[in-house]
C-alpha positions in Angstrom: 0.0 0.0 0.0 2.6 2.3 0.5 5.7 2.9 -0.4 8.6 0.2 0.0 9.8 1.7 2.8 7.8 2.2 6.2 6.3 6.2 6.6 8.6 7.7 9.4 5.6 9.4 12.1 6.4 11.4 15.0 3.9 13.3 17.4 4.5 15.7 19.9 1.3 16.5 22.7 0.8 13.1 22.0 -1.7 11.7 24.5 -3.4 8.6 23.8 -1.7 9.0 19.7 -5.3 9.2 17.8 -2.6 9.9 14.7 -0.8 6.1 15.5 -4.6 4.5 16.1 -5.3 6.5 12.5 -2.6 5.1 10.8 -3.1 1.6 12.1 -6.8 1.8 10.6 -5.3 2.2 7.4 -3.0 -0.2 7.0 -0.2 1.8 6.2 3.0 0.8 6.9 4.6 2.6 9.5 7.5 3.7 11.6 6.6 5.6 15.4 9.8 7.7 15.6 8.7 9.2 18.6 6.3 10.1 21.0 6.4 13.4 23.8 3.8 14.0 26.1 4.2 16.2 29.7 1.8 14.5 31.5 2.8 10.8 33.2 0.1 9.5 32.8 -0.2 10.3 28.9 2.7 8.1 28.2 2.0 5.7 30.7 -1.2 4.8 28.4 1.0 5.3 25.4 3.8 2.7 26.8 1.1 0.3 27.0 -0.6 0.7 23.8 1.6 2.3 21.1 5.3 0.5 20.5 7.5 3.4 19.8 11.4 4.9 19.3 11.5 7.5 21.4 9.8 8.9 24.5 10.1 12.6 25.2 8.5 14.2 28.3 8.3 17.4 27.4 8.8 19.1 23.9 10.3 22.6 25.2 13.3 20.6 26.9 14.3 18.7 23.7 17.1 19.6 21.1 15.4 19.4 17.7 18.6 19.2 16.3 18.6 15.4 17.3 15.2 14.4 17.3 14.5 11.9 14.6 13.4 13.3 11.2 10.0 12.3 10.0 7.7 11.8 7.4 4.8 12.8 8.8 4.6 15.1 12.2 1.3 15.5 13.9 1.0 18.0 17.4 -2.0 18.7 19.0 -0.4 21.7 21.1 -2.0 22.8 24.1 -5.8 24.3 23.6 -6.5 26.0 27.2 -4.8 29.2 25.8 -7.2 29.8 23.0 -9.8 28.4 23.7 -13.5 30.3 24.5 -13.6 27.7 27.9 -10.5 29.5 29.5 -8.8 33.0 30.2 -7.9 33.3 25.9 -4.3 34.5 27.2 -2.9 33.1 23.8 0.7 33.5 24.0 0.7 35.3 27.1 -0.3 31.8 28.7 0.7 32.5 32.5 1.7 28.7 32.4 3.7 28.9 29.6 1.5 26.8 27.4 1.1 29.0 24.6 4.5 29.1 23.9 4.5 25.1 23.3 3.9 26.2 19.0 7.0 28.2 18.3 9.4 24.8 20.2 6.9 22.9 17.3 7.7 25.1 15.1 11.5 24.4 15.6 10.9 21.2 15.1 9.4 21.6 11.8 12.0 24.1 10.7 14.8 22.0 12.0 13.8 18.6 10.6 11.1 19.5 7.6 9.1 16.8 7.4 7.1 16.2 4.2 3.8 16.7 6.4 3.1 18.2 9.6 -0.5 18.4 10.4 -1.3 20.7 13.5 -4.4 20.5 15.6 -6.0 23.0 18.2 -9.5 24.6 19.5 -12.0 25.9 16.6 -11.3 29.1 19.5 -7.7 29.5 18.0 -9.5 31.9 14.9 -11.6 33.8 17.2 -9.3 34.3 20.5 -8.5 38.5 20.1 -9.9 38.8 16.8 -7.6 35.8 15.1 -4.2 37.7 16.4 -3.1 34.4 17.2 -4.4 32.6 14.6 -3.0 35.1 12.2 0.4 34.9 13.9 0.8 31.0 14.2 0.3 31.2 10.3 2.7 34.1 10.0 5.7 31.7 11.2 4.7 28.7 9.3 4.6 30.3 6.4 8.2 32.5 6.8 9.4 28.7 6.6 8.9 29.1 3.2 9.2 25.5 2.0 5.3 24.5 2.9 1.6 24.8 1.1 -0.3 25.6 3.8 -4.0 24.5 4.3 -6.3 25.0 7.4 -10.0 24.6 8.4 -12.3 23.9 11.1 -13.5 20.3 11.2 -16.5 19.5 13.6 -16.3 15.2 14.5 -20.2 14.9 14.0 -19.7 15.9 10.5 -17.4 12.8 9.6 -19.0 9.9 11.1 -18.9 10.1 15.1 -22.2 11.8 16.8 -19.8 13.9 18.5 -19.8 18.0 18.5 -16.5 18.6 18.4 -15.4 21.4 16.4 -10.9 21.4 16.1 -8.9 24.0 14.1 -7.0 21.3 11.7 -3.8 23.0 9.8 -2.5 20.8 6.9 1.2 21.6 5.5 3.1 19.7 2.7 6.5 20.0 1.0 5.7 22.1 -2.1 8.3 19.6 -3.5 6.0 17.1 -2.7 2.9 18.3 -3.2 0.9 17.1 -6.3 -2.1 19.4 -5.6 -4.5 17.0 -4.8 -5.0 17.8 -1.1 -8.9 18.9 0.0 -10.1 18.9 3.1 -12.9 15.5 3.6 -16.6 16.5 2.9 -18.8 16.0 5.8 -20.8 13.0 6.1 -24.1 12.0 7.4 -24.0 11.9 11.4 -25.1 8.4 12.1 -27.3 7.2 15.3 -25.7 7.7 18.8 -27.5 4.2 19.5 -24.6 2.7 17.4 -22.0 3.6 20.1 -23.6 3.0 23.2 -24.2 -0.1 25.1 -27.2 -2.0 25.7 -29.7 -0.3 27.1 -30.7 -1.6 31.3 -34.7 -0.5 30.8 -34.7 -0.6 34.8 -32.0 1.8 34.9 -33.2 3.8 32.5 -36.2 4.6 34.3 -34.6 5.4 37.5 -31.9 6.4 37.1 -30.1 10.0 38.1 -27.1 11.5 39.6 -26.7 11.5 43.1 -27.9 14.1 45.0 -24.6 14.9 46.9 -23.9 16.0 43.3 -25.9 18.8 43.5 -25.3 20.6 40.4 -25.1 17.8 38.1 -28.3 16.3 39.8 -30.4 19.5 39.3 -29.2 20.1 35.6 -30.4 16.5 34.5 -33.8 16.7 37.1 -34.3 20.1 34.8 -33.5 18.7 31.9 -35.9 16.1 32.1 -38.6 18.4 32.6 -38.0 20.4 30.0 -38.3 17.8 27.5 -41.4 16.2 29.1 -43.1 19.8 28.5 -42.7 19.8 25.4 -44.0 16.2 24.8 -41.0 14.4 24.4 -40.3 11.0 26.3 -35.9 11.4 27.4 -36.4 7.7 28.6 -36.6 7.0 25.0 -34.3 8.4 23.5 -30.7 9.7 23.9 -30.2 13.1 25.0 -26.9 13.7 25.7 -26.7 15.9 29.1 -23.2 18.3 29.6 -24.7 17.9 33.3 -21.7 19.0 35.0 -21.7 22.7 33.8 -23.4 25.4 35.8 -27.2 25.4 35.9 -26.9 28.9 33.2 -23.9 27.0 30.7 -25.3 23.2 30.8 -27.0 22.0 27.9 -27.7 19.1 26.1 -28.0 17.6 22.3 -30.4 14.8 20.6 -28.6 12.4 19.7 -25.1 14.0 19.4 -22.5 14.5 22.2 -21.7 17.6 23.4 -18.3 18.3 23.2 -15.8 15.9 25.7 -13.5 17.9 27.3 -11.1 17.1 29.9 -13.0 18.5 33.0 -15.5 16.5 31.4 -13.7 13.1 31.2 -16.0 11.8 33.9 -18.8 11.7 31.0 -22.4 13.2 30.1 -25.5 12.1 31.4 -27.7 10.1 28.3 -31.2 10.4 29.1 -32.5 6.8 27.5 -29.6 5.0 29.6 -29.7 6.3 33.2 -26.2 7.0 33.6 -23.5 8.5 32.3 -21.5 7.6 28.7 -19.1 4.7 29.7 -15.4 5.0 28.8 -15.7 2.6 26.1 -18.2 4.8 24.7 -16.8 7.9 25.0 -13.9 5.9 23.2 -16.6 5.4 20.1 -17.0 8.6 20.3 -13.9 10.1 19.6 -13.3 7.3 16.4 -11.7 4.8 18.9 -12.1 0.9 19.1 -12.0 0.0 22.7 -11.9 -3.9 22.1 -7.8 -2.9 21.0 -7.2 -0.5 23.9 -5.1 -1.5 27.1 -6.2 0.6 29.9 -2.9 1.5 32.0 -4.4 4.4 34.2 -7.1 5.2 36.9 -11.0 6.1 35.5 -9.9 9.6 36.0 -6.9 10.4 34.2 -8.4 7.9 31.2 -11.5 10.2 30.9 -9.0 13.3 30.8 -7.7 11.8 27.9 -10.6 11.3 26.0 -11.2 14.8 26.9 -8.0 16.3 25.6 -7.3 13.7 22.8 -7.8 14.1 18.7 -10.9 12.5 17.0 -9.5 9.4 15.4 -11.9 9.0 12.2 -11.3 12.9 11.7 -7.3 12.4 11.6 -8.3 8.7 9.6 -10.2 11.3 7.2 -7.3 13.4 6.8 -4.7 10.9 6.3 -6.4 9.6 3.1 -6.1 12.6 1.8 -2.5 14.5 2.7 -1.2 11.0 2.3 -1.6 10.6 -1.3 -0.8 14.3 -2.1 2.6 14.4 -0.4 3.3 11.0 -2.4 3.7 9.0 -0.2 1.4 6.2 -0.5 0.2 5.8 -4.1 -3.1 7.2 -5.9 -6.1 5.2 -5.5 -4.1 2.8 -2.9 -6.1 4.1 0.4 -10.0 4.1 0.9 -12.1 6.7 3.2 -13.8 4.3 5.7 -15.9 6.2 7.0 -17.2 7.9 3.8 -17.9 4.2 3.1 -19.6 3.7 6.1 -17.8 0.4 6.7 -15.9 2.2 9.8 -18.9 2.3 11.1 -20.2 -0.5 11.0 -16.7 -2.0 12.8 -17.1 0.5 15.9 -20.2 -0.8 16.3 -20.0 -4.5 15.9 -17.3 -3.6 19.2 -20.4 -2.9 21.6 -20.4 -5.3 24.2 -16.9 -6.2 23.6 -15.3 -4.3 26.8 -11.1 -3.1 26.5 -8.5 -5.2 25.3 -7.3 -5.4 28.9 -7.3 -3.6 32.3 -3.7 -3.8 33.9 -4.1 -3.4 37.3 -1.3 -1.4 37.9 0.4 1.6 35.3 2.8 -0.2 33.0 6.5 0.6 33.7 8.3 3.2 31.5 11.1 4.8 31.0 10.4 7.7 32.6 8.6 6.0 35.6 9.9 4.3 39.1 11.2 0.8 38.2 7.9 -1.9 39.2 6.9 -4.8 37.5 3.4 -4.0 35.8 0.5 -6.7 36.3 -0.3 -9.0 34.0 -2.9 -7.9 31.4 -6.4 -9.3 31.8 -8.1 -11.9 29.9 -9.7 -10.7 26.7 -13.6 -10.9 26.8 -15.0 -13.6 25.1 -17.0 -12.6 21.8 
């Protein structure tokens, strides 16, 4: 499928590599160069999921000069700057976490590899009038060497129920660009009962957050009121609750996710279920298959994850695309899945199907205390 030789891929803001489980959908085949994520817990799930070359803990300690050189680059550099959630301090970040694009940008200008796609809140054109935005493109394009390409792709609109709108920013080598790139179309949103589990009808009926919860419990007891009123029957059918925001912010969708975020990696409420989305489900809906995930961390820091982490049948989307146009995977040679509809219908023959494995305890890395890890759990029988 591709070319003789294995496509060198490196990511930087890694976190659970949506670009790795991308290119392992398609069958391309690959080299993982590196990896570098700040947060421990990040590479402890990547350690135990995603074979790599290199671990990096943080990308503004690292000499560019002798990371590996790449094919393809992929960094989803930190959001909370830009985004219309937080304090939209840009580059002015009094963390320091808006500065994490120009030690990207060194990267790129230090290693140019033939594709480097760059991924951040749909905020990132809004935040002070697009200064930022305008800026970011500024320095890619003083590199001088790339065709630069950039739109806002929302996850519902490419085959997850998910409203997830991401700022995606697609470069190539001009001296490798054949002028093919677009951006994917969308696609129809498909049914949110496709990506949840079975649905407990006792449970349903009575089921609600606790009330030591207070807010969360109110939001979903007002909720469900609301949508009685006006005739409609949220034992039913899924409603999908952001039941942890303040009583004035918290909203929900039919049949579509609200957007996951990371202070929301504990999951919505759905109405038709009596609880809230499981992590497998949440997995669904950001492109993942479960039934090949390892989990290596606590409920918490796995739901921050899927909170913070790229839509996998977005990047899968992309990849068709920037693949063939930077040649290196020949015309014709990969298929769009979900345009197809037969990714679909994979995620949702894994309902049921539960996580590869559990481990018991975080799996031993480099950058960890030495500690045997557990054994993985038994698969679940099919």
């Amino acid at each position: 499928m591709a070319k003789s030789r294995a496509i060198k891929i490196g990511t930087d803001c890694s976190g659970m590599e949506a670009p790795i489980q991308a290119m392992r959908n398609l069958k391309v085949k690959y080299e993982h160069k590196f990896s570098c994520d700040v947060n421990p817990h990040a590479r402890t799930t990547i350690e135990a999921n995603f074979p790599h070359g290199v671990m990096y803990d943080d990308v503004t300690t690292r000499n560019n000069a002798k990371a590996p050189k790449v094919d393809v680059y992929v960094a989803g550099f930190p959001c909370q700057p830009f985004s219309s959630a937080g304090k939209q301090q840009g580059f002015k970040d009094q963390r320091g976490r808006g500065k994490v694009f120009f030690y990207v940008k060194d990267f790129i200008a230090r290693t140019k590899p033939r594709v480097f796609i760059l991924e951040n809140v749909a905020g990132l054109v809004t935040t002070t009038g697009g200064k930022y935005l305008k800026a970011i493109l500024e320095e890619l394009e003083s590199l001088r060497v790339y065709n630069i390409r950039w739109e806002i792709l929302d996850t519902k609109e490419h085959g997850v129920p998910h409203n997830r709108k991401r700022w995606y920013c697609v470069c190539i080598l001009k001296a490798f660009d054949n002028g093919s790139f677009t951006f994917p179309k969308p696609i129809p949103c498909p049914s949110m009962e496709k990506f949840l589990e079975r649905r407990n009808s006792a449970l349903a009926e009575s089921g609600l957050p606790p009330k030591s919860a207070t807010t969360a419990y109110a939001n979903i007891r007002t909720t469900l009121k609301v949508l009685r009123s006006k005739g409609i029957d949220p034992l039913k059918k899924a409603f999908i609750v952001d039941m942890d925001s303040s009583a004035d912010r918290m909203k929900w969708m039919d049949g579509v996710s609200p957007c996951i975020t990371a202070s929301r990696g504990a999951g919505h409420w759905v109405t038709n279920r009596g609880r809230r989305l499981l992590k497998s489900e949440m997995m669904r809906l950001q492109g993942m298959n479960p039934t090949t995930f390892k989990v290596a961390v606590c409920e918490g820091a796995l739901g921050a994850q899927l909170g913070n982490t790229m839509s996998v049948n977005v990047l899968e989307r992309l990849l068709v695309q920037v693949l063939t146009a930077s040649k290196l995977v020949r015309k014709g040679a990969l298929k769009d899945r979900w345009a197809s509809g037969r990714r679909l219908k994979q995620l949702a023959a894994t309902r049921g199907k539960g996580f590869m494995a559990r481990c018991v305890k975080a799996v031993r890395t480099k950058r960890v205390a030495a500690g045997s890890a557990e054994p993985p759990a038994k698969r679940a029988r099919k």
